[in-house]
C-alpha positions in Angstrom: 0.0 0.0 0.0 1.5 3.8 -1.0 1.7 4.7 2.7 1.4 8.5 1.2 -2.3 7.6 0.3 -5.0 9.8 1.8 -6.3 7.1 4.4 -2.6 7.0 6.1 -2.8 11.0 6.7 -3.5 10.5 10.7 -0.7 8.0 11.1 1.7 10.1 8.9 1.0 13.5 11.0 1.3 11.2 13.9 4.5 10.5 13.0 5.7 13.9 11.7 4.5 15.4 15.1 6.2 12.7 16.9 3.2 11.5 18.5 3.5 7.9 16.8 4.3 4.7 18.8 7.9 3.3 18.3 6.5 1.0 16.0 5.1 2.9 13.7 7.4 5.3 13.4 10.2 2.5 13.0 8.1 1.0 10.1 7.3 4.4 8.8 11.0 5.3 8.6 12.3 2.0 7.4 9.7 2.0 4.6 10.8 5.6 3.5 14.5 4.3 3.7 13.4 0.9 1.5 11.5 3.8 -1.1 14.9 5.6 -1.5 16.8 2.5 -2.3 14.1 0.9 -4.6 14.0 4.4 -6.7 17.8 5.4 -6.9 20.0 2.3 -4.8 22.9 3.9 -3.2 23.0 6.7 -6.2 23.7 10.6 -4.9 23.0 13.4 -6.8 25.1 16.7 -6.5 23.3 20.2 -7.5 25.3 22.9 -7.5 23.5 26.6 -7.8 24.7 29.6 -9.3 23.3 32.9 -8.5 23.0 34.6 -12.2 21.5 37.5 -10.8 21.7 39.0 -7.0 20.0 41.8 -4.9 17.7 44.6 -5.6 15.0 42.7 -5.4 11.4 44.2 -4.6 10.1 41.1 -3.2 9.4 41.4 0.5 10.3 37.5 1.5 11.0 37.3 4.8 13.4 34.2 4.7 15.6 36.3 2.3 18.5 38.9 3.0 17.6 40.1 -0.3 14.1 41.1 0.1 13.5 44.8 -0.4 13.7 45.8 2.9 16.5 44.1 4.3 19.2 45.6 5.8 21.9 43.1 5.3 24.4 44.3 3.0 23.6 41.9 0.4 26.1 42.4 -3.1 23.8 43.5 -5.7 24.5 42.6 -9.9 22.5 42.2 -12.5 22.3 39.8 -14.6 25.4 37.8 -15.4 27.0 37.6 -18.9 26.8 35.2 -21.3 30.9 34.3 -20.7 30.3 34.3 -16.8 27.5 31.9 -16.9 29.4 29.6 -18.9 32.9 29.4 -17.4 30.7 28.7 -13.9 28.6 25.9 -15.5 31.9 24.3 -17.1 33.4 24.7 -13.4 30.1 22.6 -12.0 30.8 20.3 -14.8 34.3 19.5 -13.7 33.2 19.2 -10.0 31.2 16.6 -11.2 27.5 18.2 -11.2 24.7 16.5 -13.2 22.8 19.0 -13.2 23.4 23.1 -13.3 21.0 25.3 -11.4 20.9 29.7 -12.1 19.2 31.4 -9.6 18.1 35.2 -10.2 16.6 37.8 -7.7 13.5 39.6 -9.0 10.0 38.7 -8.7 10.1 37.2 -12.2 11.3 37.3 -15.2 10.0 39.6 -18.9 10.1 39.3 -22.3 13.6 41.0 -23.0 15.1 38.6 -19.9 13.7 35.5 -21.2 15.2 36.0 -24.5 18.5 36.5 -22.5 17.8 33.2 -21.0 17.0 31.1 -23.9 20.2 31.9 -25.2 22.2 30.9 -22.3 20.5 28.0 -21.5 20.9 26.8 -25.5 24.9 27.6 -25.3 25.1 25.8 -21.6 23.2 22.7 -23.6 25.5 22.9 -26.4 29.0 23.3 -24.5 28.1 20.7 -21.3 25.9 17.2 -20.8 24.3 19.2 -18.1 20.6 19.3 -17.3 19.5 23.0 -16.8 17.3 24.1 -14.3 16.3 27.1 -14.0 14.9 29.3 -10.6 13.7 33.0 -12.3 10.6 33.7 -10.0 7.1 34.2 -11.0 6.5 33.1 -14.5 2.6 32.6 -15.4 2.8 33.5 -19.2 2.4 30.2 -21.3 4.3 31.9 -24.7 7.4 32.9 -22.4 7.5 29.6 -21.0 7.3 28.0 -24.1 10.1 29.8 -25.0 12.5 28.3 -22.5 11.3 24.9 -23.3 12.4 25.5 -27.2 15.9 26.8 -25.4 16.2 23.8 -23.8 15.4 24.2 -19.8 14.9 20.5 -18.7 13.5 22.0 -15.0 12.1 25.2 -13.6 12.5 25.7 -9.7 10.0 27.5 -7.6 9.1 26.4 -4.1 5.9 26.4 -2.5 7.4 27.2 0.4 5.0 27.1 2.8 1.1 26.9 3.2 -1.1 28.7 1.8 -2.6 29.6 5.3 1.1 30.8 6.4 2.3 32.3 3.2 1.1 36.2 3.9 3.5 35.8 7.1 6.3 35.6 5.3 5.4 37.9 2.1 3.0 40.2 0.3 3.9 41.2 -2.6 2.8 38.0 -4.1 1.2 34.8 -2.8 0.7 31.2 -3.0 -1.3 31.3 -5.5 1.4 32.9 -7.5 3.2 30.3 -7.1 1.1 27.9 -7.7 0.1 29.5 -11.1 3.7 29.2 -11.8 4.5 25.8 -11.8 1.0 25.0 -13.4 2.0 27.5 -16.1 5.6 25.7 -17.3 4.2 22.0 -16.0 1.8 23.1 -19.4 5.0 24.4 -21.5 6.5 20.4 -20.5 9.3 21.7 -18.4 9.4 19.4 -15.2 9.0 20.9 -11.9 11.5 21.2 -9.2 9.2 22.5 -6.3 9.8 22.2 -2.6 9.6 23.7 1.0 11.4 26.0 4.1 10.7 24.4 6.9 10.4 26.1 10.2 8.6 29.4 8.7 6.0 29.4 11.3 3.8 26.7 9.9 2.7 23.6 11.5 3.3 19.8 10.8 -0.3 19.3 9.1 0.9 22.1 6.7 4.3 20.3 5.8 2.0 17.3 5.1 -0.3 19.1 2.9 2.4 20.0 1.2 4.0 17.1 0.6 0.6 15.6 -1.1 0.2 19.1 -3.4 3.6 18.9 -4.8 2.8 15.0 -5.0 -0.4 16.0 -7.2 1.8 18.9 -9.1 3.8 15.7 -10.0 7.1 17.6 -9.1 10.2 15.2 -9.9 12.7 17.2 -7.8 11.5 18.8 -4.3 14.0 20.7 -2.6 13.8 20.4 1.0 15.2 23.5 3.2 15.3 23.8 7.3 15.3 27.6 7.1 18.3 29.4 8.1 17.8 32.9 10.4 20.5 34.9 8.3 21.4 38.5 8.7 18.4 41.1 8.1 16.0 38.3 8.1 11.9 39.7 8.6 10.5 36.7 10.5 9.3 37.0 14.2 10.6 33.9 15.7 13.4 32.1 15.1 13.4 28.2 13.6 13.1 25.9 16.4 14.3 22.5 14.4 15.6 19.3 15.8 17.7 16.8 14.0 15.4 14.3 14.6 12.4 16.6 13.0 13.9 17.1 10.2 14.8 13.7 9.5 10.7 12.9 9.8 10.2 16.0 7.4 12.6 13.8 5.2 10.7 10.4 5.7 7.1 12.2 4.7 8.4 13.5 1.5 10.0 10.3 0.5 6.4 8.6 1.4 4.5 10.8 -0.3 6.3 11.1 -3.3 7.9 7.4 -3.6 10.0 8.0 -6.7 11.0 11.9 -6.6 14.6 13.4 -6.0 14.2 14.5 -2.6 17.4 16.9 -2.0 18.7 18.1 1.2 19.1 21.6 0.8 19.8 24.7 2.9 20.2 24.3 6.4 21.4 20.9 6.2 24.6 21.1 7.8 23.2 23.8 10.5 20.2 21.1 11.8 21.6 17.7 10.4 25.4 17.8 11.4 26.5 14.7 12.3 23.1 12.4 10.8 23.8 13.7 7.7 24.5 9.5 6.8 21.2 8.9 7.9 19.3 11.9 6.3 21.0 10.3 2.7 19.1 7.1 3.3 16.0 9.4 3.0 16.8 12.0 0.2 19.3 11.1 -2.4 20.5 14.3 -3.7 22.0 17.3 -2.5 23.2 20.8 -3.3 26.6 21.8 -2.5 28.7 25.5 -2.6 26.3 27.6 -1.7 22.7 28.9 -1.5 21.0 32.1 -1.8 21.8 33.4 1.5 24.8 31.6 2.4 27.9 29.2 2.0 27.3 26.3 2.0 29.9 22.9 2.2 32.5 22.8 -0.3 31.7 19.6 -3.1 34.8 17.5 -2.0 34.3 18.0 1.5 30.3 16.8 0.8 31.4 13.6 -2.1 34.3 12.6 1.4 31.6 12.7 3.6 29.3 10.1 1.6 32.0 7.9 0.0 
């Protein structure tokens, strides 16, 4: 039985709460680990990100230093050239990264940009054996989407985040909904979706089990998961009260509700996981390494020494 099926929902919030009996949370985890090896064996992926474009940004995101109203003194460039992008995907190449992830500030992305894009993304397809993802903010016009598709963008990257209930917490100058549009929008152009969380915004363990089964039904193939990080200039009241233990369970849902997706340990890993981060690899089976839009993160050998 797919133990992310509708009918489980009490015993899985149970379990992400910590509320379950030994038992079931020992066959919960152990079928989450037996998931992960049945989908990808003892296979890691590496993701490395590279920020294309950085600061002044009028989105008011209150997970980000570069939100408009931060005070962080956050470098700000626009967007990279053609030459930059591709010495910086040949150097994620070498490190041995599958796949080659640009990042830009902004709330999203117009016509004149997107026809910057497309012909990045064709010369980075050209040059490398690299998938491309891309992470540009709120896109929700079908032509321009189509346009990266034709380009050749395997993935586009934008993260639910958090519910829909919690979102205007932690922004409002767009919403959920926005977001939502967004990966409905290039899910139609037949870009796949990476689309994940940031866990420990304020919303509750029902919430990150609601949105585990939405991005389940989005049929994302890549889901990013992220223990937030209280950087610098950050807008958010309270600060992230994780647990190592917690966040493995966050880990364990995501795997059981989406059986066969790339689960990915992102930010905030090495801040909440530490020493488990072993055990968090039986759960997710990709990672990202060097950085993340806020901070450093580990370097790629340290992160391919820890897991050989």
């Amino acid at each position: 039985m797919n133990l992310a099926a509708e009918d489980r929902a009490d015993e899985l919030l149970s379990f992400l709460e910590g509320r379950a009996s030994p038992e079931l949370s020992s066959a919960l985890m152990a079928r989450a680990r037996q998931l992960r090896a049945s989908h990808w064996q003892n296979r890691v992926q590496v993701h490395i990100i590279n920020n294309v474009r950085n600061g002044n940004c009028r989105e008011d995101c209150g997970y980000c230093a570069q939100r408009k109203s931060a005070t962080e003194d956050v470098p700000d460039y626009g967007l990279k050239s053609d030459d930059e992008i591709l010495k910086e995907a040949e150097a994620a190449h070498a490190a041995g990264a599958y796949r080659y992830c640009m990042v830009m500030s902004g709330r999203g992305p117009g016509r004149n940009t997107v026809a910057r894009l497309k012909r990045t993304i064709s010369k980075i397809k050209e040059r490398f054996p690299l998938e491309v993802c891309l992470s540009a903010g709120i896109l929700t016009d079908p032509e321009l989407a189509q346009e990266l598709k034709s380009a050749g963008l395997d993935r586009y990257n934008h993260n639910l985040n958090t519910s829909k209930r919690n979102y205007s917490n932690i922004a409002s100058t767009h919403t959920y909904s926005d977001r939502e549009a967004t990966l409905q929008t290039m899910q139609g152009a037949g870009v796949s979706l990476c689309s994940g969380v940031i866990v420990g915004l304020g919303e509750e363990p029902a919430e990150i089990l609601s949105l585990a089964y939405r991005l389940s039904e989005l049929g994302a193939v890549s889901v990013p998961v992220n223990f937030f990080i209280p950087v610098p200039g950050h807008a958010l009241k309270e600060e992230a009260l994780l647990t190592a233990d917690y966040c493995l369970r966050v880990l364990a849902v995501f795997r059981l509700c989406l059986p066969a997706a790339e689960v990915r340990l992102a930010a905030g890993r090495e801040l909440y996981l530490g020493q488990e981060l072993e055990e968090a690899m039986q759960l997710a089976n990709s990672l990202f390494v060097s950085g993340y839009l806020n901070v450093k993160g580990s370097s790629p050998d340290a992160t391919v020494q820890r897991l050989s």
